[in-house]
N, CA, C and O atoms as CSV, one atom per row, in Angstrom:
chain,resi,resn,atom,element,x,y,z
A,1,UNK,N,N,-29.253,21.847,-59.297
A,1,UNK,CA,C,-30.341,20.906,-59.526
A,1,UNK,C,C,-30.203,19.736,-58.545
A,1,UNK,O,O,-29.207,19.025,-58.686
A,2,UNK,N,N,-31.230,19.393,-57.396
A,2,UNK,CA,C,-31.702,18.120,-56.886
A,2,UNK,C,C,-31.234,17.019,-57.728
A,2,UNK,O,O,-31.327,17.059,-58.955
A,3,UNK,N,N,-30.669,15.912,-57.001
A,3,UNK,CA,C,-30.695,14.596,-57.872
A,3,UNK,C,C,-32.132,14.259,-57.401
A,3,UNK,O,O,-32.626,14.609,-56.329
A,4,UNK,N,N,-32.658,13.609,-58.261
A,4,UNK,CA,C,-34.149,12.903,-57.604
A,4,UNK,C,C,-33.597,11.507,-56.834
A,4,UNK,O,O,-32.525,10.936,-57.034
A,5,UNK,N,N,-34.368,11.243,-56.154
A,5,UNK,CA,C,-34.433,9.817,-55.319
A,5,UNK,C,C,-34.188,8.510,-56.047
A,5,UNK,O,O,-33.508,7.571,-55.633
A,6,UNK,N,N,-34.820,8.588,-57.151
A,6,UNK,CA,C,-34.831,7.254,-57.527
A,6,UNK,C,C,-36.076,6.433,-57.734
A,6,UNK,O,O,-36.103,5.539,-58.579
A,7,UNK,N,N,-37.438,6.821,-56.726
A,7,UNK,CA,C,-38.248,6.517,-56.437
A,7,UNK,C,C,-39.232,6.409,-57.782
A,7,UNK,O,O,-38.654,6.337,-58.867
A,8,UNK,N,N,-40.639,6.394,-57.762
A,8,UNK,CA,C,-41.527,5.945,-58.877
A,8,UNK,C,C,-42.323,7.635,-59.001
A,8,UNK,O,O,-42.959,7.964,-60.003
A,9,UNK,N,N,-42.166,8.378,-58.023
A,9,UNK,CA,C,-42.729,9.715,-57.741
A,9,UNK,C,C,-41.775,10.762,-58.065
A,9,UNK,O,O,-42.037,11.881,-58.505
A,10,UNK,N,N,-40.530,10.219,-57.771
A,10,UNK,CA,C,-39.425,10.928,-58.158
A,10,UNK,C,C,-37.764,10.094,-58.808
A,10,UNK,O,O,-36.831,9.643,-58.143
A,11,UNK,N,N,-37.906,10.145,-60.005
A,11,UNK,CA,C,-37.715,8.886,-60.997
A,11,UNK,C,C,-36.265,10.000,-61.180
A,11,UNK,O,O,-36.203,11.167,-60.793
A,12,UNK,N,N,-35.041,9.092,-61.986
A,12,UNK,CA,C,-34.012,9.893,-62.776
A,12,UNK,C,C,-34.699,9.765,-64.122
A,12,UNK,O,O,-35.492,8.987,-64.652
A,13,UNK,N,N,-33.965,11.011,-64.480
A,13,UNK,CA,C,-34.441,11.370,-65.629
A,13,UNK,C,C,-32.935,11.662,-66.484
A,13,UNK,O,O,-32.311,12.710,-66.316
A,14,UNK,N,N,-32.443,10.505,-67.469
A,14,UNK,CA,C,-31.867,10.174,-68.044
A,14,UNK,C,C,-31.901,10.533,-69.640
A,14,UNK,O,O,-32.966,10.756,-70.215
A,15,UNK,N,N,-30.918,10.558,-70.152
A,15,UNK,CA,C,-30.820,10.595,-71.643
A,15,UNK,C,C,-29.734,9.765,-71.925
A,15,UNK,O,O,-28.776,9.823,-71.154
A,16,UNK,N,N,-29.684,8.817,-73.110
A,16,UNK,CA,C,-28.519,7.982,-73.593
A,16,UNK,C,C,-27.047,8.333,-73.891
A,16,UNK,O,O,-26.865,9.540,-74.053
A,17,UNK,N,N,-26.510,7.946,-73.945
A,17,UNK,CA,C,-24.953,8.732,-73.689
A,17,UNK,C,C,-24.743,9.341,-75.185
A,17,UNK,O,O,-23.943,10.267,-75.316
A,18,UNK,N,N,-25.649,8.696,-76.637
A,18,UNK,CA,C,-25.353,9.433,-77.548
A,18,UNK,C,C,-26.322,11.252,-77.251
A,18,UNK,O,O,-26.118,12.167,-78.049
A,19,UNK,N,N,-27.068,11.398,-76.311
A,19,UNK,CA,C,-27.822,11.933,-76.662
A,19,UNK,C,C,-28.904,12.320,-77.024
A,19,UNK,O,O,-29.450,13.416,-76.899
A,20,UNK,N,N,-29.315,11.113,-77.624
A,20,UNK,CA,C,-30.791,11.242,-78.534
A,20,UNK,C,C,-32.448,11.025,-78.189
A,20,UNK,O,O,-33.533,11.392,-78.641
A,21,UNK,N,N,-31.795,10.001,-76.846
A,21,UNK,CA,C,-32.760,9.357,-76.261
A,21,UNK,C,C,-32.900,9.847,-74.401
A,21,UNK,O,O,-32.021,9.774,-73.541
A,22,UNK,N,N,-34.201,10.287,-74.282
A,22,UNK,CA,C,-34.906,10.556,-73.154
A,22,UNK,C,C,-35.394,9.399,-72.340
A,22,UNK,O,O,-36.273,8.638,-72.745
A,23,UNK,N,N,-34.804,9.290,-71.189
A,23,UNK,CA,C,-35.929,8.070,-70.308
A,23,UNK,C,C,-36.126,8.229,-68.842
A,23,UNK,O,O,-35.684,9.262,-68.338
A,24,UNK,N,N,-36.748,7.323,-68.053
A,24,UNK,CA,C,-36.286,7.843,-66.563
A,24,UNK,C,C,-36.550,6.025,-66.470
A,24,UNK,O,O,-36.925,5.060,-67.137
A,25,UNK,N,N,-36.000,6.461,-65.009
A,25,UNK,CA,C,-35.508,4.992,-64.115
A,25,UNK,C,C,-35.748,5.080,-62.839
A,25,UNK,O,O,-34.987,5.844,-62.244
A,26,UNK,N,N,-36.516,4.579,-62.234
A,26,UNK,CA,C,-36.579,4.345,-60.584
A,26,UNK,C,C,-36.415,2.357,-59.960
A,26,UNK,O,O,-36.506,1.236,-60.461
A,27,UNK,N,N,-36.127,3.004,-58.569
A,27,UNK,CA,C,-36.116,1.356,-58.078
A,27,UNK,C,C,-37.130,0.877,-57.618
A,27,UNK,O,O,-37.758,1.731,-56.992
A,28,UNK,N,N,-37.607,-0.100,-57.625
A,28,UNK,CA,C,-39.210,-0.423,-57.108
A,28,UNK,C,C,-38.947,-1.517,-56.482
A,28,UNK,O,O,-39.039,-2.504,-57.211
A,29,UNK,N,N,-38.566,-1.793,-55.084
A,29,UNK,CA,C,-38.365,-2.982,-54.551
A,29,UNK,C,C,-36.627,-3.061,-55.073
A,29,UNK,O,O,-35.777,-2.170,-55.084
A,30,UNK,N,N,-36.524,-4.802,-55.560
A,30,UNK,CA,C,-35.096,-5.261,-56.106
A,30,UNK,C,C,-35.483,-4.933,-57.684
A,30,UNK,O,O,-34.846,-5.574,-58.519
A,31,UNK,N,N,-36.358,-4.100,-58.108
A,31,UNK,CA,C,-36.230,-4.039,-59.563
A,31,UNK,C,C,-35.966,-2.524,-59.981
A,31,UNK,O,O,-36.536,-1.545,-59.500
A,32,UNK,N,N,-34.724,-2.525,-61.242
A,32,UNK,CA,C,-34.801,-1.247,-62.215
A,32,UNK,C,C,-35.817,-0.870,-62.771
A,32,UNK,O,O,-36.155,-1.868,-63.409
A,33,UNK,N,N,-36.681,0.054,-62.999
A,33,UNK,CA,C,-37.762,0.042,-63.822
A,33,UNK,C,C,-37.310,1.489,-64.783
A,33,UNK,O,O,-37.310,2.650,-64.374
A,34,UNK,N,N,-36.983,1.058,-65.993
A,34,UNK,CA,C,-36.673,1.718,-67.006
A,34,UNK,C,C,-37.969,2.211,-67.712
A,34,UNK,O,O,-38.774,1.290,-67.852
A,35,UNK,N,N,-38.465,3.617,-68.279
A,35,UNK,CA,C,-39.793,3.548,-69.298
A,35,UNK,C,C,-39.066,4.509,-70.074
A,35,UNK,O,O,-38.660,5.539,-69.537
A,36,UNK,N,N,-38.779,4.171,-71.796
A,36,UNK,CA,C,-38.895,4.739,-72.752
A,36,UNK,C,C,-39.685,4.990,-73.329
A,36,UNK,O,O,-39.993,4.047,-74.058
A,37,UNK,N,N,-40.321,5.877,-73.463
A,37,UNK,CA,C,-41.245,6.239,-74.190
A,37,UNK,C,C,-42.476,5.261,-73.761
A,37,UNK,O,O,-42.482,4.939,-72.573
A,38,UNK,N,N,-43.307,4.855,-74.419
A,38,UNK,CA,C,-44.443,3.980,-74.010
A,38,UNK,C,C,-43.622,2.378,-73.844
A,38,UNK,O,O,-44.253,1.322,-73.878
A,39,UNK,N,N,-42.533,2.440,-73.715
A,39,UNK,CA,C,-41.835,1.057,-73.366
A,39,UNK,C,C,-41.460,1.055,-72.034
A,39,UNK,O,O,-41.232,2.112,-71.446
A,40,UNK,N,N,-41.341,-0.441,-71.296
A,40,UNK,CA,C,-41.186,-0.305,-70.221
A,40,UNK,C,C,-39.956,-1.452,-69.888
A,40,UNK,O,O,-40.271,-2.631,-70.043
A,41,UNK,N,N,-38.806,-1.193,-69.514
A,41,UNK,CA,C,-37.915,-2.613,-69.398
A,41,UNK,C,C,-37.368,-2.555,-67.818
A,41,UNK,O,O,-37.082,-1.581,-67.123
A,42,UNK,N,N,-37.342,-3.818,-67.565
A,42,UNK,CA,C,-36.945,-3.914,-66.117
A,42,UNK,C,C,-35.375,-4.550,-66.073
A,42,UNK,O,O,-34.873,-5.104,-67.051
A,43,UNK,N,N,-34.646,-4.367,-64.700
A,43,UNK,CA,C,-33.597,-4.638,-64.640
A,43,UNK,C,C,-33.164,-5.104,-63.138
A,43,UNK,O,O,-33.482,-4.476,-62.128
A,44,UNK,N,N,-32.422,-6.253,-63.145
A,44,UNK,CA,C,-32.770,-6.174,-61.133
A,44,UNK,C,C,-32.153,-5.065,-60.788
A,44,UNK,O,O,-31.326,-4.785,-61.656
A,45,UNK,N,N,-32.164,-4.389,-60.026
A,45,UNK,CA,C,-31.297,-3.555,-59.056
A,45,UNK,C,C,-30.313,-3.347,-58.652
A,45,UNK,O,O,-29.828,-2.269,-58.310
A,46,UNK,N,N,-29.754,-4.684,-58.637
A,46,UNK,CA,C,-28.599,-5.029,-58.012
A,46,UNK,C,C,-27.571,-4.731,-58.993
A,46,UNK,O,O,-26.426,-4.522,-58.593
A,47,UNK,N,N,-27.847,-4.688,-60.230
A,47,UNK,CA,C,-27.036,-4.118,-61.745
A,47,UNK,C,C,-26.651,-2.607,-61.389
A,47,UNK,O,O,-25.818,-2.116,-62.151
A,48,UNK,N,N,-27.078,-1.863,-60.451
A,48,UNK,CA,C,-26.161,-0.550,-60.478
A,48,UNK,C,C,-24.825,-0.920,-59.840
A,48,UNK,O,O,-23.822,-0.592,-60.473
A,49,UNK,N,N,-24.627,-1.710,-58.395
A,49,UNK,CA,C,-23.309,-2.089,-58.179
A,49,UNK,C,C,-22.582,-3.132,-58.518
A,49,UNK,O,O,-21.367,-2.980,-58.388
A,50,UNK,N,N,-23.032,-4.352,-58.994
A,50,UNK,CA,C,-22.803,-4.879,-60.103
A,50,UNK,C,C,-21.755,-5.129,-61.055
A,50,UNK,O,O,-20.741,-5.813,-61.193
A,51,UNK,N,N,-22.638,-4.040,-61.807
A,51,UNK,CA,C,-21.965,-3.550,-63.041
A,51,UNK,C,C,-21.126,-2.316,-62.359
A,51,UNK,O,O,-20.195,-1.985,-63.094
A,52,UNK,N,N,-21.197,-1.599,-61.233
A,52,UNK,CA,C,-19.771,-0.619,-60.949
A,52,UNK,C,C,-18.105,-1.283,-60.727
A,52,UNK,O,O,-16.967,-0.922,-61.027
A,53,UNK,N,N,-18.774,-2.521,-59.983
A,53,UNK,CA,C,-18.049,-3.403,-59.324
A,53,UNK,C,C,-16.929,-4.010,-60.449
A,53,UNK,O,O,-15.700,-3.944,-60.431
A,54,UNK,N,N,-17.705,-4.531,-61.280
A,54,UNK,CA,C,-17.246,-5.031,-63.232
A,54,UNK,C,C,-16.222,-4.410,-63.364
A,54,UNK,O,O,-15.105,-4.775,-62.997
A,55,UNK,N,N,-16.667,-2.867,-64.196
A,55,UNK,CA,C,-16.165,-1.536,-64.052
A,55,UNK,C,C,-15.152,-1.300,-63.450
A,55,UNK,O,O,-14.161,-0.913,-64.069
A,56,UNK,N,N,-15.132,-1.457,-62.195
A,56,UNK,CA,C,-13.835,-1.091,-61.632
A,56,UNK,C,C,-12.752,-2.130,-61.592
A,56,UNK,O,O,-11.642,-1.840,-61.144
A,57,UNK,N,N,-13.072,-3.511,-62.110
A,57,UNK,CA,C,-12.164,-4.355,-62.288
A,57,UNK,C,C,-11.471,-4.541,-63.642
A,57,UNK,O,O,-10.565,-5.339,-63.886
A,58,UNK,N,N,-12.020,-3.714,-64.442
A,58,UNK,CA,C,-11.914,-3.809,-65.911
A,58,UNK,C,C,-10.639,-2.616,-65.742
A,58,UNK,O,O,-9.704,-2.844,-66.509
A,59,UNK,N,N,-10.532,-1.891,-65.223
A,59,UNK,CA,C,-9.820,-0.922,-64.758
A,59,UNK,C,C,-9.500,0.178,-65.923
A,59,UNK,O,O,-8.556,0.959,-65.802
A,60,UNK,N,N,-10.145,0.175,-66.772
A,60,UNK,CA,C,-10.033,0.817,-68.179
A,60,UNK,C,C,-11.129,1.488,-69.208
A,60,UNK,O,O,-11.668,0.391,-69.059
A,61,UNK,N,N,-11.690,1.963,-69.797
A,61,UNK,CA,C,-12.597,2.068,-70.526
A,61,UNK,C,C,-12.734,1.340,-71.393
A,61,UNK,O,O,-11.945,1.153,-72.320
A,62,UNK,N,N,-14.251,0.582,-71.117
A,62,UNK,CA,C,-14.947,-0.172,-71.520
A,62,UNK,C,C,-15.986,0.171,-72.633
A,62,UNK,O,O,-16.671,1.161,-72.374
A,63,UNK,N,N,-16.284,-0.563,-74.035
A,63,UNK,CA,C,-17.403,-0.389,-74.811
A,63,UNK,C,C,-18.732,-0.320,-74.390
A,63,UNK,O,O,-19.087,-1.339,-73.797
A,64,UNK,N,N,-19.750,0.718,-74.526
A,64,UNK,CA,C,-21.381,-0.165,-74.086
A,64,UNK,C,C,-21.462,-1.078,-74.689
A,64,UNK,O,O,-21.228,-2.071,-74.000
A,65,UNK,N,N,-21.780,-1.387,-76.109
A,65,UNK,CA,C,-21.958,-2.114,-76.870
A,65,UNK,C,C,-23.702,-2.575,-76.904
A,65,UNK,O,O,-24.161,-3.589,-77.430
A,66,UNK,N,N,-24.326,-1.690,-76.309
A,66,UNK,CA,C,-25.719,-1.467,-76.885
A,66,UNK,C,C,-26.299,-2.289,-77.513
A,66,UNK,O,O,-25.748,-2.134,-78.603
A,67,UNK,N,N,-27.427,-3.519,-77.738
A,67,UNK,CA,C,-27.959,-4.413,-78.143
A,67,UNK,C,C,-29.487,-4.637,-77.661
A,67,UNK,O,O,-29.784,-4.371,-76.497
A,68,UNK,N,N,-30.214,-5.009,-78.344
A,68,UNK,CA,C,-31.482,-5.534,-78.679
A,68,UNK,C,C,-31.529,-6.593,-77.904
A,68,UNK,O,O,-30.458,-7.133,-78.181
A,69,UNK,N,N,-32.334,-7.630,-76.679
A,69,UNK,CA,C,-32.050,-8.912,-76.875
A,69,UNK,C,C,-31.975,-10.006,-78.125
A,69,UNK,O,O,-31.451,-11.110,-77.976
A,70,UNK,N,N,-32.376,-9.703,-78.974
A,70,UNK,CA,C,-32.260,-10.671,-79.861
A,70,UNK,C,C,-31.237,-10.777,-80.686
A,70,UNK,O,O,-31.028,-11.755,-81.404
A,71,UNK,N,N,-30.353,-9.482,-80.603
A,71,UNK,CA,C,-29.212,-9.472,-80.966
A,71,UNK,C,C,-27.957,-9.768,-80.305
A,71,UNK,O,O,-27.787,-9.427,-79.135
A,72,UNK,N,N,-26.777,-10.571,-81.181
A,72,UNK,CA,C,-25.770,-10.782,-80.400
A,72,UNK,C,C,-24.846,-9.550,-79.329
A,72,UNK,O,O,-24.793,-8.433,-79.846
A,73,UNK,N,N,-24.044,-9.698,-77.727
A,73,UNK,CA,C,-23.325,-8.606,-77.361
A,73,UNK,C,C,-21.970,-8.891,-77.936
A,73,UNK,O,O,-21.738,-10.100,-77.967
A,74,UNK,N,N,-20.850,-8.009,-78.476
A,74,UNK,CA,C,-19.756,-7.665,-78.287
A,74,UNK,C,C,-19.275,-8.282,-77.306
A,74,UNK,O,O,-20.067,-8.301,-76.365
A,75,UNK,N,N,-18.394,-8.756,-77.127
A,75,UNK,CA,C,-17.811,-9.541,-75.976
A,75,UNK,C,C,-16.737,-8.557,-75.637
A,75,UNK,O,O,-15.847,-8.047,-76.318
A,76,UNK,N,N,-17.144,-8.420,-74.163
A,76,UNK,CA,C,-16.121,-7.340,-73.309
A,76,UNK,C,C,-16.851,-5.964,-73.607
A,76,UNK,O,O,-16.279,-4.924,-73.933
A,77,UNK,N,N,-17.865,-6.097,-73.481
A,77,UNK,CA,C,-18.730,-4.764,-73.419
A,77,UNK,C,C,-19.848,-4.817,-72.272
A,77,UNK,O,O,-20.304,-5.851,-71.785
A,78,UNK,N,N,-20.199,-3.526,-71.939
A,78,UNK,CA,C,-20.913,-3.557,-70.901
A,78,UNK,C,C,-22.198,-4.456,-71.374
A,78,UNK,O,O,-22.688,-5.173,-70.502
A,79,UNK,N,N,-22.683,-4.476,-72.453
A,79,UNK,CA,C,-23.683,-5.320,-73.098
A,79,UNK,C,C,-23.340,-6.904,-72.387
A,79,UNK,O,O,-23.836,-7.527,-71.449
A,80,UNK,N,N,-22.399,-7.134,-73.211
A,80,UNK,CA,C,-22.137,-8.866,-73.036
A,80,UNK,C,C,-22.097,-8.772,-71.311
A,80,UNK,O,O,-22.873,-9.612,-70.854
A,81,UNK,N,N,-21.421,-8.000,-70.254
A,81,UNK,CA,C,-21.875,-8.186,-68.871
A,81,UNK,C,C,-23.201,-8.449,-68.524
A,81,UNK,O,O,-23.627,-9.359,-67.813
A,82,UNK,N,N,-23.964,-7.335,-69.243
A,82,UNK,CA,C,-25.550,-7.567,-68.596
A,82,UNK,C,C,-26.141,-8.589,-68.894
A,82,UNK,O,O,-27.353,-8.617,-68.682
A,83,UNK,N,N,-25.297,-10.072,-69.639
A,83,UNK,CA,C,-26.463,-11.126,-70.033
A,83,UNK,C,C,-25.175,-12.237,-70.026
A,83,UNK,O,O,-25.415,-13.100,-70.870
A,84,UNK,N,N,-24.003,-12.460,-69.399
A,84,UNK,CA,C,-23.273,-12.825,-69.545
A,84,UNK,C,C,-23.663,-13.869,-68.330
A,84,UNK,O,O,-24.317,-13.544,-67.339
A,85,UNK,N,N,-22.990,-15.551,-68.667
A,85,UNK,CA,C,-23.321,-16.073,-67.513
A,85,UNK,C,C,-22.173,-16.815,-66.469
A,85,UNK,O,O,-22.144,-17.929,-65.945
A,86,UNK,N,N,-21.381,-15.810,-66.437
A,86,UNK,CA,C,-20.488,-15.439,-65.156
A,86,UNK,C,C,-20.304,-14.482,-64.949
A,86,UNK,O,O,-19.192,-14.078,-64.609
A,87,UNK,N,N,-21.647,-13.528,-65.113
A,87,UNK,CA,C,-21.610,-12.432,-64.124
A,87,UNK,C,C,-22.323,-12.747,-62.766
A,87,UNK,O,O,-22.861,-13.854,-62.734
A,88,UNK,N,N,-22.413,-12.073,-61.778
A,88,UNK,CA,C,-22.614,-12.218,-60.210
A,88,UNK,C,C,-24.089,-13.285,-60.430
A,88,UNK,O,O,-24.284,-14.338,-59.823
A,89,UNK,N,N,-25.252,-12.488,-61.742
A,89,UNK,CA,C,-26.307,-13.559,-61.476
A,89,UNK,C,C,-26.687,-14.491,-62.254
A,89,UNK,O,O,-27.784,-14.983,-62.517
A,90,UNK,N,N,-25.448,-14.706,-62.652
A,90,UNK,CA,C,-25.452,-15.599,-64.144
A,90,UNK,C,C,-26.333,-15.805,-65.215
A,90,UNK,O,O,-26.731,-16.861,-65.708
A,91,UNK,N,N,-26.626,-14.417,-65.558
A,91,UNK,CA,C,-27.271,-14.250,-66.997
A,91,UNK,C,C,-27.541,-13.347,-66.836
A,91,UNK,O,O,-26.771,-12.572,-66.268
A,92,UNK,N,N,-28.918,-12.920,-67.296
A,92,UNK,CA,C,-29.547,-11.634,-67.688
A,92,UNK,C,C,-29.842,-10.936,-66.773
A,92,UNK,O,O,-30.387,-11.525,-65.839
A,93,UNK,N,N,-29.655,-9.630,-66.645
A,93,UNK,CA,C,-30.056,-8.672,-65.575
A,93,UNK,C,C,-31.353,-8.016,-66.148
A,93,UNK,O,O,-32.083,-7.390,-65.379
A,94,UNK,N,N,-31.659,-8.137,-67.449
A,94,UNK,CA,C,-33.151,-7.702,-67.746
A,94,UNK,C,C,-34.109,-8.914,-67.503
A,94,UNK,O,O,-33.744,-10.084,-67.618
A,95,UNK,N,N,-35.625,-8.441,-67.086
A,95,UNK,CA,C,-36.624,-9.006,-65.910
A,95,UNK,C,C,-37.573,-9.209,-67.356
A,95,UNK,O,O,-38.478,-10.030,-67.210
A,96,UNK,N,N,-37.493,-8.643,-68.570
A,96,UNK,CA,C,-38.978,-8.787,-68.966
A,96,UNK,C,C,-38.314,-9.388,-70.499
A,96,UNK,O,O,-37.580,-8.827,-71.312
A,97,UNK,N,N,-38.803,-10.502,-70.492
A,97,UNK,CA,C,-38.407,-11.392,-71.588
A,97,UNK,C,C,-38.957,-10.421,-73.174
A,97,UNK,O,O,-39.966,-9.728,-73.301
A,98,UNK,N,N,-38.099,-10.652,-73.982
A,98,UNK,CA,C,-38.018,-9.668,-74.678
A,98,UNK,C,C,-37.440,-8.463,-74.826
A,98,UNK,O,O,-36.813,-8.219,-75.857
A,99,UNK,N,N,-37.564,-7.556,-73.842
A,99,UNK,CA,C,-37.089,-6.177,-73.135
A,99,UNK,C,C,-35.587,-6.714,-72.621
A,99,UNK,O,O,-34.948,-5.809,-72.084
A,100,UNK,N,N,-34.791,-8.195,-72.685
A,100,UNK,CA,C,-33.837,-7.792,-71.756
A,100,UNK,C,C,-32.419,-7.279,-72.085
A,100,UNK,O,O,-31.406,-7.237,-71.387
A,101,UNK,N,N,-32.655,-6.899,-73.370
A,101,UNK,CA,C,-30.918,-6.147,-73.804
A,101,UNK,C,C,-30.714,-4.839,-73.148
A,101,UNK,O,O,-30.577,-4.695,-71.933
A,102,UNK,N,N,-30.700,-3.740,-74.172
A,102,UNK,CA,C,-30.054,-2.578,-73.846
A,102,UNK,C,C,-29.695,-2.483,-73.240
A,102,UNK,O,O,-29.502,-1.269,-73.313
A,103,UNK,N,N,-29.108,-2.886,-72.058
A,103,UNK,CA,C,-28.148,-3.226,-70.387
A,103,UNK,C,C,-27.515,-1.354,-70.720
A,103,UNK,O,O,-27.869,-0.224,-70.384
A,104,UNK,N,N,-26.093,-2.166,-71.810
A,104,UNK,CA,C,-25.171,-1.164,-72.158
A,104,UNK,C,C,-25.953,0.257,-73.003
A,104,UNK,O,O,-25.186,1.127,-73.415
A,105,UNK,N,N,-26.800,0.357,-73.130
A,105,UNK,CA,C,-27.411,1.684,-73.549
A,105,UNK,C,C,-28.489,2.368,-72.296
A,105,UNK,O,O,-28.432,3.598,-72.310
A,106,UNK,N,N,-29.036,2.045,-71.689
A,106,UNK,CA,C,-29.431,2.585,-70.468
A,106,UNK,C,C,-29.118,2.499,-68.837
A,106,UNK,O,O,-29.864,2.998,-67.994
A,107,UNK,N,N,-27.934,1.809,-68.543
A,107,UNK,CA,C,-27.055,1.571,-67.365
A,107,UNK,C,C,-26.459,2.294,-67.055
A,107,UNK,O,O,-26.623,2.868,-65.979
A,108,UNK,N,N,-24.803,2.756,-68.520
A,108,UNK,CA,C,-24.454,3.877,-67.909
A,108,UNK,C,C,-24.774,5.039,-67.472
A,108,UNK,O,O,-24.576,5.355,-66.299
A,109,UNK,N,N,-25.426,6.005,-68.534
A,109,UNK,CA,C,-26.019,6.699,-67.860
A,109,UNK,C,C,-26.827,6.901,-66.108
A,109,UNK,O,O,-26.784,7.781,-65.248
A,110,UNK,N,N,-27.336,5.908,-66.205
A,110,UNK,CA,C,-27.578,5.750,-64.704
A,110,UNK,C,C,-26.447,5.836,-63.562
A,110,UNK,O,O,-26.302,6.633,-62.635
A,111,UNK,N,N,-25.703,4.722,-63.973
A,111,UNK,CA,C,-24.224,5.154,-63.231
A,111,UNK,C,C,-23.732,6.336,-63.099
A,111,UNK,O,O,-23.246,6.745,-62.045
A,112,UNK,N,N,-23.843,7.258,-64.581
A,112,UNK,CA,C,-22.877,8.439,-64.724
A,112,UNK,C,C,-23.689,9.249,-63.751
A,112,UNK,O,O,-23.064,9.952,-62.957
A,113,UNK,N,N,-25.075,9.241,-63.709
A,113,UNK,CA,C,-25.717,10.512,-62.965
A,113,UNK,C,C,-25.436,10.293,-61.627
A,113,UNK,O,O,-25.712,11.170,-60.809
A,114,UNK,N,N,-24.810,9.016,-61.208
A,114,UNK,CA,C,-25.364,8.569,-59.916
A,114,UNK,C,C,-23.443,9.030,-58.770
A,114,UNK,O,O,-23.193,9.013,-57.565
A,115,UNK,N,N,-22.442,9.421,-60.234
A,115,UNK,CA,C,-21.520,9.663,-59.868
A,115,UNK,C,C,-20.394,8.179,-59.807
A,115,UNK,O,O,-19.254,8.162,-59.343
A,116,UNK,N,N,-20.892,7.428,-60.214
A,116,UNK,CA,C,-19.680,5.726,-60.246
A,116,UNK,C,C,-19.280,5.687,-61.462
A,116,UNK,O,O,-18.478,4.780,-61.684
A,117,UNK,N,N,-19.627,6.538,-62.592
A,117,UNK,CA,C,-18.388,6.077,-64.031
A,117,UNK,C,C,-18.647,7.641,-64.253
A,117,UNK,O,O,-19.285,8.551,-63.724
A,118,UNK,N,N,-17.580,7.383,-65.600
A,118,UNK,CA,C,-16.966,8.166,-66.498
A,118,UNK,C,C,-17.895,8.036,-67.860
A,118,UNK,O,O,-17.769,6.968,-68.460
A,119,UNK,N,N,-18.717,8.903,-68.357
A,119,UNK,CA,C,-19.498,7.878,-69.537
A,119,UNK,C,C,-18.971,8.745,-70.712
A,119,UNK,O,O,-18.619,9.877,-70.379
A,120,UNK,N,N,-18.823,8.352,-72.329
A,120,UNK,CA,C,-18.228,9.517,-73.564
A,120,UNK,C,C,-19.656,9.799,-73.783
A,120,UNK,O,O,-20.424,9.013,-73.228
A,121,UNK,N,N,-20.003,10.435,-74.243
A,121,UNK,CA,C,-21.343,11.155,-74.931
A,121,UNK,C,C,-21.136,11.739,-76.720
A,121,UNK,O,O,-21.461,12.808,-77.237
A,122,UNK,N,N,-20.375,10.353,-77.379
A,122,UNK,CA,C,-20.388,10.258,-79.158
A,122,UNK,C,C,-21.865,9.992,-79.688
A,122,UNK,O,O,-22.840,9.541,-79.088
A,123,UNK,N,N,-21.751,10.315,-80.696
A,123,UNK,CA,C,-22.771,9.975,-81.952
A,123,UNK,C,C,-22.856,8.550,-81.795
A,123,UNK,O,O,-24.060,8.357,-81.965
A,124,UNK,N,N,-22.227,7.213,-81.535
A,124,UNK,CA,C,-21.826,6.258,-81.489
A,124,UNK,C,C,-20.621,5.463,-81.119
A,124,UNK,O,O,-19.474,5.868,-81.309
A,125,UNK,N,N,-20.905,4.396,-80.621
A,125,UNK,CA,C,-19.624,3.816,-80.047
A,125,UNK,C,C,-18.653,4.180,-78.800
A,125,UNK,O,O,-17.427,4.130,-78.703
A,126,UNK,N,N,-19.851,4.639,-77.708
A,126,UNK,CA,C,-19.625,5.403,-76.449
A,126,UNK,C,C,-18.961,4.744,-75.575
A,126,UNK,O,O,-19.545,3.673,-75.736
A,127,UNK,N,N,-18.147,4.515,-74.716
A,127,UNK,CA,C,-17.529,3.693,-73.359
A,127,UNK,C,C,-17.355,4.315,-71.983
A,127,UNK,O,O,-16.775,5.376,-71.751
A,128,UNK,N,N,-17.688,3.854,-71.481
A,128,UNK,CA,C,-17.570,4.486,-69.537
A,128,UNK,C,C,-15.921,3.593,-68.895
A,128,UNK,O,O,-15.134,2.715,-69.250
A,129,UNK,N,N,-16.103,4.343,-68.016
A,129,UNK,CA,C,-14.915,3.679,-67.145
A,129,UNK,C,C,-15.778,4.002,-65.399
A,129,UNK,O,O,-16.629,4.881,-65.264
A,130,UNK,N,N,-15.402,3.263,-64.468
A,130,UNK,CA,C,-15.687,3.571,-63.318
A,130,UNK,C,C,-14.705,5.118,-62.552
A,130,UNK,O,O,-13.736,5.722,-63.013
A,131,UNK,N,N,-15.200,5.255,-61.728
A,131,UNK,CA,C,-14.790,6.299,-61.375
A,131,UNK,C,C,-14.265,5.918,-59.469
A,131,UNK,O,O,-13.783,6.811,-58.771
């Protein structure tokens, strides 16, 4: 199987590391463009190396820790990175107010397909490591 590009014509086509969930992701410019289902969440771009970069300094397997924005992240989870403000862009890597959690539930995967982590694929409570 082709990896696809990445592109808006030819998008990855992702599922969540539990499994359950179908999505795709392309880059459009400096932005992630995530669509679940009739949802659409953005992410800058720059969150695929980023967050590898994190990853490989963490040197260990790491929690997603998966969150809502309106919900609190786990601290020391890929979650609390994506909105954390000493990461590289000091805060949120999600673009669409409202939409900007799930970091740690639709990132790795992206990573894992892209070949830069290690992702578990549990019922819950999944963690990647860089690769």
């Amino acid at each position: 199987m082709a990896m696809s590009t990445g592109t808006k014509e030819d998008p990855w086509q992702l599922t969540t590391a539990p499994g359950t969930s179908q999505y795709s992701m392309y880059k459009e410019g400096d932005e992630l463009v995530c669509v679940v289902g009739s949802t659409t969440l953005k992410y800058q771009a720059r969150a695929i190396e980023d967050l590898h970069e994190w990853l490989q300094a963490q040197g260990d397997w790491v929690p997603v820790g998966a969150a809502d924005e309106q919900k609190p992240a786990k601290d020391g989870t890929v979650e609390s990175f994506g909105r954390s403000e000493t990461n590289p862009v000091g805060g949120w890597y999600g673009l669409r107010k409202g939409y900007r959690g799930r970091f740690g539930m639709y990132l790795p995967p992206l990573l894992e397909s892209l070949g830069l982590v290690e992702l578990t694929h549990d019922a819950r409570n999944n963690s990647v490591r860089a690769l």
